[in-house]
N, C-alpha and C positions, 0 to 999 in steps of 0.2 A: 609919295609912296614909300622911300625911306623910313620916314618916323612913323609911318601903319606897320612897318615890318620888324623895324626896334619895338614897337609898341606888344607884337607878338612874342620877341623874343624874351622881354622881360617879363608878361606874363608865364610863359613855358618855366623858365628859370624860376620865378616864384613860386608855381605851383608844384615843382618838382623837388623845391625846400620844404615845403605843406606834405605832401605826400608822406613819408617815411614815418612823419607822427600821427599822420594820421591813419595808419595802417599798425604801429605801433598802439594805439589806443584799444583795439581791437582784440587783444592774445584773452584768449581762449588757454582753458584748461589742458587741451590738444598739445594747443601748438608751445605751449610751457615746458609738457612732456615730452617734446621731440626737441626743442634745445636742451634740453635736461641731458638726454638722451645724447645728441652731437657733443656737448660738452665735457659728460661721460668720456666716449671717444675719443676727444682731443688729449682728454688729460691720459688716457692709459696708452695711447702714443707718447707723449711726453714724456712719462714714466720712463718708460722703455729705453727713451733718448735719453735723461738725465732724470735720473729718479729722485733727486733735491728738488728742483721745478715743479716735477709732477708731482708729489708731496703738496709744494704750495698752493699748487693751482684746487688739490682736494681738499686742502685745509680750509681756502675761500669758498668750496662748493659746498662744502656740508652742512655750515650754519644755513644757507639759503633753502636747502633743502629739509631740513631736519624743523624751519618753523613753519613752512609749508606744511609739510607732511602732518604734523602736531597739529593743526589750526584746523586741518579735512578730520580730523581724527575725534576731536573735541566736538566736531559742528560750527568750528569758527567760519569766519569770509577769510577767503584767501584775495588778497590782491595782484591775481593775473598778469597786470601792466608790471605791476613790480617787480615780481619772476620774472621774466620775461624777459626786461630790461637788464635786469642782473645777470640773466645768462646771458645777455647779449653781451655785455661789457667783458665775462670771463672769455666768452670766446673769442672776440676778440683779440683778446690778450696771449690769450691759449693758443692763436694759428703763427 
């Protein structure tokens, strides 16, 4: 009975490694614009707290934003996952 119970706990464990990219895979134009959005926020708190910081943290957010923005504009494909991702990393960084 043991090794049926270990047997669950490493599946659990595995699939909750799975999980995060595969929900990551997912991002939507939406949900692009609400980390856009949070990350916005984080940075004009930071400002506030040390506005050299919050400087950097816009310096990183602009180019991400600014070829998005250009690519919807032209009629290009925007890559979603990769926004996405990139605002995940600035906030990250930014909390």
């Amino acid at each position: 009975m043991s090794s049926y119970k270990s047997m669950i706990a490493i599946a659990l464990v595995a699939s909750a490694a799975v999980m995060p990219g595969l929900a990551q895979a997912a991002c939507t134009q939406q949900e692009a614009t609400t980390k856009g959005n949070q990350l916005s926020q984080l940075v004009q708190a930071k400002m506030a707290q040390d506005p050299s910081a919050g400087q950097a943290m816009m310096t990183k957010m602009q180019p991400i934003m600014q070829a998005y923005q250009g690519k919807m504009t032209s009629g290009g494909t925007v890559d979603w996952d990769s926004v996405c991702d990139q605002y995940d990393a600035l906030i990250k960084e930014a909390k």
